[in-house]
DSSP file (Angstrom, degrees, kcal/mol; ACC not computed):
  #  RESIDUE AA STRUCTURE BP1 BP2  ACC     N-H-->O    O-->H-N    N-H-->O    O-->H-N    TCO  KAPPA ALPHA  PHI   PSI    X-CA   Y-CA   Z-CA
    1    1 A X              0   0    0      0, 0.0     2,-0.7     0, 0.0     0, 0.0   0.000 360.0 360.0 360.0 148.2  -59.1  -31.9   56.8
    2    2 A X        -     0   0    0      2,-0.0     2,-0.4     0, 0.0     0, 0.0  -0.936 360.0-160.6-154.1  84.5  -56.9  -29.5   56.7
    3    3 A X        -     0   0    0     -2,-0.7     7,-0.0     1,-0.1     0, 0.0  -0.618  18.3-152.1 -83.8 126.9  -56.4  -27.9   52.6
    4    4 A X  S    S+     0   0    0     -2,-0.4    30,-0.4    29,-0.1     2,-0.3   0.257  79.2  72.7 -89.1  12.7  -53.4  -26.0   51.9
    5    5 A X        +     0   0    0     28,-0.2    28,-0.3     3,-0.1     2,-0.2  -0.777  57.0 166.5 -90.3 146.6  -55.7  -23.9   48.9
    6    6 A X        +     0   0    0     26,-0.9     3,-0.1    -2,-0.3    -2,-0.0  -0.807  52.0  42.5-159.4 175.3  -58.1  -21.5   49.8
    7    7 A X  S    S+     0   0    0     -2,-0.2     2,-0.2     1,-0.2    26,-0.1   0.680 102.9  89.5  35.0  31.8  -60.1  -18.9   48.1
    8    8 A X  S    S-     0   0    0     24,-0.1     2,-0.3    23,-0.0    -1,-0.2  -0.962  87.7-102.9-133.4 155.3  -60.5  -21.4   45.4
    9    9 A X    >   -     0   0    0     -2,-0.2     3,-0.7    -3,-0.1     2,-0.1  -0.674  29.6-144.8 -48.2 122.2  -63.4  -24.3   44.8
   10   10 A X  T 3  S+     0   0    0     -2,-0.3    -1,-0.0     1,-0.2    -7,-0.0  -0.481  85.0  13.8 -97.8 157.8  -62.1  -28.1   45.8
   11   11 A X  T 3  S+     0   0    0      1,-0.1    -1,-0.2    -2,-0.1     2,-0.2   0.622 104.7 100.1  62.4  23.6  -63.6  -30.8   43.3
   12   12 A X  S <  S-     0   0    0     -3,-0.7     2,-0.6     0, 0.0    -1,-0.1  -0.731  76.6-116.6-132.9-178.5  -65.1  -28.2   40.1
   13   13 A X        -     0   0    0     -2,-0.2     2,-0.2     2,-0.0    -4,-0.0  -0.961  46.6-177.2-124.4 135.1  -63.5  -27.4   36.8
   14   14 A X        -     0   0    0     -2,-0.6     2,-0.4    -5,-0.0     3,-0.1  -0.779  30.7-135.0-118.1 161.9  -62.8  -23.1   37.1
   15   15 A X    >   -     0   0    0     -2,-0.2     3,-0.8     1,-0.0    -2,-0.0  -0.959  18.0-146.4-125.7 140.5  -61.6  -21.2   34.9
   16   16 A X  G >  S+     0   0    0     -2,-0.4     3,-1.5     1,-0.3     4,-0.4   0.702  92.9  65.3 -84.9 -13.8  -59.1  -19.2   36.8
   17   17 A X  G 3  S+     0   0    0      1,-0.2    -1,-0.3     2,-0.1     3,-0.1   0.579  99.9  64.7 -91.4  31.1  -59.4  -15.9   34.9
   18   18 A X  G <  S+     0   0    0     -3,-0.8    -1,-0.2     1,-0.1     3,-0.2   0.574  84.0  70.2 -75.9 -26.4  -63.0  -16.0   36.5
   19   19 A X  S <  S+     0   0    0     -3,-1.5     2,-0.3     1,-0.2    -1,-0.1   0.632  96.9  53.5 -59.2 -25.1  -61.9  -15.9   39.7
   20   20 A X        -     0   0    0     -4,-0.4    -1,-0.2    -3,-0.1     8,-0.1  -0.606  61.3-152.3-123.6  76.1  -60.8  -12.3   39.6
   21   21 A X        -     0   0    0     -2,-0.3     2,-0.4    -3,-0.2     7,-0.1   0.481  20.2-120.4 -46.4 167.3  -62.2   -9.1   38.6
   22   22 A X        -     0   0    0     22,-0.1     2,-0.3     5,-0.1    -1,-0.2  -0.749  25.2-164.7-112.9 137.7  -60.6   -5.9   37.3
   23   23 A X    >   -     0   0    0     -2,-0.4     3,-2.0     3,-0.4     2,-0.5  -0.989  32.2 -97.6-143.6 141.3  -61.0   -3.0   39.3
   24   24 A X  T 3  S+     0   0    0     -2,-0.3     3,-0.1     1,-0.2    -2,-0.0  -0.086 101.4   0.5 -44.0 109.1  -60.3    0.3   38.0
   25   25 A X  T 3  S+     0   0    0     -2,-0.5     2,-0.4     1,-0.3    -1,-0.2   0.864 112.2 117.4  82.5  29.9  -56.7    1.9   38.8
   26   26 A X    <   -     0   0    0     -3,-2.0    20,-1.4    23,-0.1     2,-0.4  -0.901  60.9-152.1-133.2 147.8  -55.8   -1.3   40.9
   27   27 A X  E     -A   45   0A   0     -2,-0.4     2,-0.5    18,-0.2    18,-0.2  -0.966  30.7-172.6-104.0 130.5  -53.6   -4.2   41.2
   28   28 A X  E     -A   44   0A   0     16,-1.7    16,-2.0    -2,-0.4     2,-0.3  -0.966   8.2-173.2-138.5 159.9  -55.5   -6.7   42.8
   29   29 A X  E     -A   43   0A   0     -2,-0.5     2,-0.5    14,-0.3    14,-0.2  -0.804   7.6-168.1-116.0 155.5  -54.2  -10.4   44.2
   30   30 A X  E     -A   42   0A   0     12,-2.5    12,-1.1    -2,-0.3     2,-0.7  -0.888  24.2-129.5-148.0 114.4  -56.1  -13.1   45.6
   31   31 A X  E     +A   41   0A   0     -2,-0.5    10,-0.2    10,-0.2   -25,-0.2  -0.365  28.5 172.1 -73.1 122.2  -54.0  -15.9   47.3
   32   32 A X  E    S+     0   0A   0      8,-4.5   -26,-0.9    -2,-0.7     2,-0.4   0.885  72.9   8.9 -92.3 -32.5  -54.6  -19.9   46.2
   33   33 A X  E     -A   40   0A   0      7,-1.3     7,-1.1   -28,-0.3    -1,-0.3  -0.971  52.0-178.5-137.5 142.7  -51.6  -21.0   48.3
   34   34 A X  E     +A   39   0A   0    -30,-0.4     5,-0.2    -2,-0.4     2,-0.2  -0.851  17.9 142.3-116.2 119.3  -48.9  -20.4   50.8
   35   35 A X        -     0   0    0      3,-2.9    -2,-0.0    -2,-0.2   -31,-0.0  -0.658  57.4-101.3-140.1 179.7  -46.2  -22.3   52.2
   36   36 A X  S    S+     0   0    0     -2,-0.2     3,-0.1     1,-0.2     0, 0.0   0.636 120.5  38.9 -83.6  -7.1  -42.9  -21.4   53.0
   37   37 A X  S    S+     0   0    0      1,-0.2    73,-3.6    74,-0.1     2,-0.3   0.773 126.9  10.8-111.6   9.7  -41.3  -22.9   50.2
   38   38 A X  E     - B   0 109A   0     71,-0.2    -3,-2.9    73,-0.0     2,-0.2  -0.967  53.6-167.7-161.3 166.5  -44.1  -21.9   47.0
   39   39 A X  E     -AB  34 108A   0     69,-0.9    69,-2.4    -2,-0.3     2,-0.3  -0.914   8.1-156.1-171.4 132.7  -46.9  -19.8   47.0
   40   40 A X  E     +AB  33 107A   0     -7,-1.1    -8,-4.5    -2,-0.2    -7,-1.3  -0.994  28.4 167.1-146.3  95.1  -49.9  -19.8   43.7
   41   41 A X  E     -AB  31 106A   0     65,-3.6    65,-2.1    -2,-0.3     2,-0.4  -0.911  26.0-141.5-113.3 161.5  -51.6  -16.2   43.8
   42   42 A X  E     -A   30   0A   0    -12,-1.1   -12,-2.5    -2,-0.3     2,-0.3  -0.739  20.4-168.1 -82.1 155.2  -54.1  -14.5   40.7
   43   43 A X  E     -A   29   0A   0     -2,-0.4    61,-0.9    61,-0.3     2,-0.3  -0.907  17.4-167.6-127.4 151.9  -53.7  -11.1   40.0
   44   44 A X  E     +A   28   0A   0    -16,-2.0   -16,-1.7    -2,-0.3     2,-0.3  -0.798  14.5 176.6-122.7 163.9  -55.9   -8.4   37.9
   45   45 A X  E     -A   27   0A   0     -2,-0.3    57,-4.3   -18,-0.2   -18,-0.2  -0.602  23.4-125.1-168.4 143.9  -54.2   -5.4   37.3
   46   46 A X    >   -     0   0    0    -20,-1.4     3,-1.3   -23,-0.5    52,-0.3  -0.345  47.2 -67.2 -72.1 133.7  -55.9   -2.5   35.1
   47   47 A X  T 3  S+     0   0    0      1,-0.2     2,-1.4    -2,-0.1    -1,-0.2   0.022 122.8  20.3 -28.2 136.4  -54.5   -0.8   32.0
   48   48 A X  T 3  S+     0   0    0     50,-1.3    -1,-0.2     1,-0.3    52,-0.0  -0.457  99.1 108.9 106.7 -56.9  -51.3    1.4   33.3
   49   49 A X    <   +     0   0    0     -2,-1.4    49,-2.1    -3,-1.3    -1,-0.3   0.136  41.3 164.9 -60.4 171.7  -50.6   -0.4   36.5
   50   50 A X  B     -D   97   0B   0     47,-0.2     2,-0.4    -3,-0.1    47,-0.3  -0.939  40.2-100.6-174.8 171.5  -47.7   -2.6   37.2
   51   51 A X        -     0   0    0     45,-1.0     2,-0.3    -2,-0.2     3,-0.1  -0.775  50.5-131.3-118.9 108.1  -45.4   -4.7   39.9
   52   52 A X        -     0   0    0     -2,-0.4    44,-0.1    43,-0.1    42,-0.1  -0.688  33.0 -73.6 -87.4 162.3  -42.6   -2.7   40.2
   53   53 A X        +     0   0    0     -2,-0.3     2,-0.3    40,-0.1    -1,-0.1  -0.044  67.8 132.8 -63.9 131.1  -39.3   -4.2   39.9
   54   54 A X        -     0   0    0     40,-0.2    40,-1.2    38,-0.1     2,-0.3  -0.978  45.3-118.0-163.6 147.6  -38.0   -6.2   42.6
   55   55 A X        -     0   0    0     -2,-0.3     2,-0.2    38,-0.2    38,-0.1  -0.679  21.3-149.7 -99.8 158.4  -36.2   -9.5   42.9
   56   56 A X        -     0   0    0     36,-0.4    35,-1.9    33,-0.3    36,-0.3  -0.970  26.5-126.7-139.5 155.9  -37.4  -13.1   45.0
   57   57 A X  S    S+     0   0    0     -2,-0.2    54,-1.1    33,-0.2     2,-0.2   0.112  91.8  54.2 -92.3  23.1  -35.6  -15.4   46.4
   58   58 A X  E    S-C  110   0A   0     52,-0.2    52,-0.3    31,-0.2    -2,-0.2  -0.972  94.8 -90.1-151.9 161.8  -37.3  -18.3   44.4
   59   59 A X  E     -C  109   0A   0     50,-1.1    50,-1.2    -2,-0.2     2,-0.3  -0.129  46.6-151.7 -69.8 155.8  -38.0  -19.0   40.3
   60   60 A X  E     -C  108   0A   0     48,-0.2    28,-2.8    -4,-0.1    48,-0.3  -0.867   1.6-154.9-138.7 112.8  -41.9  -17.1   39.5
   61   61 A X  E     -G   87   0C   0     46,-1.2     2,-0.6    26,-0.3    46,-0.3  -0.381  11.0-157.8 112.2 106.9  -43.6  -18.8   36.8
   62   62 A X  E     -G   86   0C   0     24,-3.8    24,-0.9    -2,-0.2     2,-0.4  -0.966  10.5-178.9-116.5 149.9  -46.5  -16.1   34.7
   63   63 A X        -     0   0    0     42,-1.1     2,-0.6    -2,-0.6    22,-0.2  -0.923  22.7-139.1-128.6 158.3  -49.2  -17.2   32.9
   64   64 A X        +     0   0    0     -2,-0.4    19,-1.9    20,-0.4    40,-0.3  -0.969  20.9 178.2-114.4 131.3  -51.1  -14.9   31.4
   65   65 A X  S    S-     0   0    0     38,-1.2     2,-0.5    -2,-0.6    17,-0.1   0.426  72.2  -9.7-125.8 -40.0  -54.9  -15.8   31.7
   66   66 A X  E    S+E  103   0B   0     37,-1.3    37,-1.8    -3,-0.1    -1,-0.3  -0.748 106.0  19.6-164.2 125.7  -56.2  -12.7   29.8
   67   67 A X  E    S-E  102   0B   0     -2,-0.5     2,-0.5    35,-0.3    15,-0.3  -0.467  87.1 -65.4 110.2-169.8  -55.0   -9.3   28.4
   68   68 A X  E     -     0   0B   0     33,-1.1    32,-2.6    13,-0.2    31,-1.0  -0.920  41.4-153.6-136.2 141.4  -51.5   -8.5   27.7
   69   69 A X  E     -E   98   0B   0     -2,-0.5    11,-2.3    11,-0.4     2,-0.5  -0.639  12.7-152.2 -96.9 155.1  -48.7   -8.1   29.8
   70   70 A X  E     +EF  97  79B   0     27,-5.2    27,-2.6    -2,-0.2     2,-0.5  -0.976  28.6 173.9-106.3 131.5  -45.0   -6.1   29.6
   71   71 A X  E     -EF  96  78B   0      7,-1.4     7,-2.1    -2,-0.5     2,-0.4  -0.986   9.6-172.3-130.8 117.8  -42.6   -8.2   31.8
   72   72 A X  E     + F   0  77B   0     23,-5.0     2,-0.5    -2,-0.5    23,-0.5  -0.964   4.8 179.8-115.1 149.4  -38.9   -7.1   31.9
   73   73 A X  E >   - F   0  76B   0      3,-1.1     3,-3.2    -2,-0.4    21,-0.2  -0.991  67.3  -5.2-127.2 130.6  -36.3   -9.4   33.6
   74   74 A X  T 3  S-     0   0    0     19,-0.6    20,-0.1    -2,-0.5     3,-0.1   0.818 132.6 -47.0  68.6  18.4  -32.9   -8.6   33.7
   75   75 A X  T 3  S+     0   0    0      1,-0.4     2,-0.3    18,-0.3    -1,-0.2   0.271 117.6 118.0  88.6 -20.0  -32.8   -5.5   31.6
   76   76 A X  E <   -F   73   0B   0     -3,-3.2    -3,-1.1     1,-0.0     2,-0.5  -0.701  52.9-153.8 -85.0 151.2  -35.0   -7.6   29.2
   77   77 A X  E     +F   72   0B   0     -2,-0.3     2,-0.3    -5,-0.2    -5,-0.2  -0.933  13.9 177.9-119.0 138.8  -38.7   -6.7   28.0
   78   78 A X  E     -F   71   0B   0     -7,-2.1    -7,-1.4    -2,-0.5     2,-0.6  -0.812  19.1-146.2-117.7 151.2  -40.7   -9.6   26.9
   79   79 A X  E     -F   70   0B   0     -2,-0.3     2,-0.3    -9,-0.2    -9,-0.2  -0.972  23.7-172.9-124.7 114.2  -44.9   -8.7   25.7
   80   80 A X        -     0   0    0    -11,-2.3   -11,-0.4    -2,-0.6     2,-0.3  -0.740   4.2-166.4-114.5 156.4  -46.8  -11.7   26.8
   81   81 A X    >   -     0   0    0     -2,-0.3     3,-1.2   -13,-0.2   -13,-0.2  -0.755  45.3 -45.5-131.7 171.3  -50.6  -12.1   25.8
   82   82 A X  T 3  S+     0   0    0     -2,-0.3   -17,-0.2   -15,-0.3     3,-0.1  -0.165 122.0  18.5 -38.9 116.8  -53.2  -14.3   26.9
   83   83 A X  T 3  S+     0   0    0    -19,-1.9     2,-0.4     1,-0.3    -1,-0.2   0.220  95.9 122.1  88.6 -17.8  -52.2  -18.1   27.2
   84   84 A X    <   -     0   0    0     -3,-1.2   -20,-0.4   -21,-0.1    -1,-0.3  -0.740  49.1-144.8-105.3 155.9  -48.6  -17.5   27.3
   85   85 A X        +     0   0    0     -2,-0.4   -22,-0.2   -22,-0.2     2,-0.2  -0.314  16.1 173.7 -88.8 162.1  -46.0  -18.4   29.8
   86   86 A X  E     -G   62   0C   0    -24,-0.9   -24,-3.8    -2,-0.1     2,-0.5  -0.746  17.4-147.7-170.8 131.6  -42.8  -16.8   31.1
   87   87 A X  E     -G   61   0C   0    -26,-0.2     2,-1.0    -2,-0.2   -26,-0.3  -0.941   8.4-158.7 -91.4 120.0  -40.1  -17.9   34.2
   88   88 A X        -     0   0    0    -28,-2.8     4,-0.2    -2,-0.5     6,-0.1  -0.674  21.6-132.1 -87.0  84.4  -38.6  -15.1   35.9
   89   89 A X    >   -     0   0    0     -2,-1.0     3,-1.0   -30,-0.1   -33,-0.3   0.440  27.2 -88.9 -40.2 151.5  -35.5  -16.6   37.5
   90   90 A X  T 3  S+     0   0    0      1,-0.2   -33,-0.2   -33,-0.1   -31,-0.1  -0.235 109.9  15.6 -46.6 154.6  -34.4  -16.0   41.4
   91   91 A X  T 3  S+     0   0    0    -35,-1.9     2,-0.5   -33,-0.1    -1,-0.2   0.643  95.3 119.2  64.3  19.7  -32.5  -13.3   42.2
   92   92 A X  S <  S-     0   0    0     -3,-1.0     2,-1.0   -36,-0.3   -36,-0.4  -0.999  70.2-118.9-125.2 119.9  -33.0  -11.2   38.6
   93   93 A X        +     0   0    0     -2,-0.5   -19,-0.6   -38,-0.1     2,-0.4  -0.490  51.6 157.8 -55.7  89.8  -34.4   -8.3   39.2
   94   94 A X        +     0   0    0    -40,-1.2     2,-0.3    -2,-1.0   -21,-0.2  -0.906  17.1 179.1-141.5 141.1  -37.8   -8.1   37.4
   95   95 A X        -     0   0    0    -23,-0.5   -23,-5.0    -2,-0.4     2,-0.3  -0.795  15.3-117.6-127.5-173.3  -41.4   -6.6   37.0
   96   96 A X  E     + E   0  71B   0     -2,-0.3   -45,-1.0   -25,-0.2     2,-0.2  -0.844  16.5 166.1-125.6 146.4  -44.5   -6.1   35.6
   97   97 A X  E     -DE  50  70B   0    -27,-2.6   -27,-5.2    -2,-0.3     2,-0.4  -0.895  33.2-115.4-132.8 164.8  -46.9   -3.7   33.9
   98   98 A X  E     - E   0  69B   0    -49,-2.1   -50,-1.3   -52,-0.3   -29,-0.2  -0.822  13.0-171.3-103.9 121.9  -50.3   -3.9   31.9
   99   99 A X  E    S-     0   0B   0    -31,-1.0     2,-0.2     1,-0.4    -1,-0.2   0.902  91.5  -8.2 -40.6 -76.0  -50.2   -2.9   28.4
  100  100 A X  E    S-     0   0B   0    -32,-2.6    -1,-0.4   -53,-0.1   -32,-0.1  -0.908 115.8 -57.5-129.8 165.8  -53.9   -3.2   28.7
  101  101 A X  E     -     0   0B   0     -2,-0.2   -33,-1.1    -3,-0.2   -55,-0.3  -0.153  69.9-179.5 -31.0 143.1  -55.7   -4.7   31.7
  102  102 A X  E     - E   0  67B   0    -57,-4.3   -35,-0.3   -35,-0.2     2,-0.1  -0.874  26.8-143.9-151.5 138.1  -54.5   -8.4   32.4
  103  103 A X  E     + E   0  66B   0    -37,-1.8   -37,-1.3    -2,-0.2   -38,-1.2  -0.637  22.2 174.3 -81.6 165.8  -54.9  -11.5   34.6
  104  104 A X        -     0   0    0    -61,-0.9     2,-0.4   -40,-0.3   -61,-0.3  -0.911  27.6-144.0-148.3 122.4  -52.1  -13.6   35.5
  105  105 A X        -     0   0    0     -2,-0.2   -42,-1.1   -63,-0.2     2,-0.4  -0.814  25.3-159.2 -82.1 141.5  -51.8  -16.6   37.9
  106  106 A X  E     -B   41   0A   0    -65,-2.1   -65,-3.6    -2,-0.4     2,-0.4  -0.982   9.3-172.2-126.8 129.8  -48.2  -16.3   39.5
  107  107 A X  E     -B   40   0A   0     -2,-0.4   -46,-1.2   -46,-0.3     2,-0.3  -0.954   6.9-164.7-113.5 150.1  -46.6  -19.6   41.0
  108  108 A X  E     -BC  39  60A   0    -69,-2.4   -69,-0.9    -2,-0.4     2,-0.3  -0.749  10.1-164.8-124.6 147.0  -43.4  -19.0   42.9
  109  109 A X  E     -BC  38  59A   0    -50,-1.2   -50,-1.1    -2,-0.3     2,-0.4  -0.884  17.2-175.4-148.0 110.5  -41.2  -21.9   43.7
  110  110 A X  E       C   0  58A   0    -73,-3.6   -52,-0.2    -2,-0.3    -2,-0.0  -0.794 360.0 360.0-117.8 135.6  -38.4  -20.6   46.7
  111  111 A X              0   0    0    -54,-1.1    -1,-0.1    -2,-0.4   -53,-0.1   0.555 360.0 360.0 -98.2 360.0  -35.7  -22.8   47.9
């Protein structure tokens, strides 16, 4: 068989911001998928750090799993917390920084 996930468990109930640890002074990712047209990574990243601004060529999808995030898009800044959602549209320039440490699963959907 041939699974398009990895570095996750097939057939268990997870909770995903278990999957990922905080490391001091770090952004770190761990990739669940990749294809060419969508891609489902976690992230930690540690009080201070952040995704600096950059656009993708597909809609990106945040969830916030734990801590709180600042995500600006477009010139906007949005403060997202734990359990909430935010899309960051194609082609709008945007990133992210931690407020305080936070996880986030990020799904990308690229046409």
């Amino acid at each position: 068989m041939n699974n398009l996930m990895r570095n996750i468990e097939f057939s268990k109930v997870l909770n995903l911001k278990d999957l990922i640890s905080y490391q001091e002074g770090q952004v770190i990712s761990k990739t669940i998928a990749q294809i060419p047209t969508s891609n489902i990574t976690l992230f930690s990243l540690d009080k201070g750090e952040g995704i600096s601004t950059h656009v993708t060529s597909g809609d990106a999808m945040v969830q916030i799993l734990d801590g709180t995030a600042e995500i600006t898009i477009g010139g906007n800044v949005f403060i997202l917390k734990s359990g909430e959602t935010i899309i960051m549209p194609s082609d709008i320039p945007h990133g992210l920084k931690a407020v305080e440490k936070f996880k986030m699963l990020l799904t990308v959907v690229k046409y």
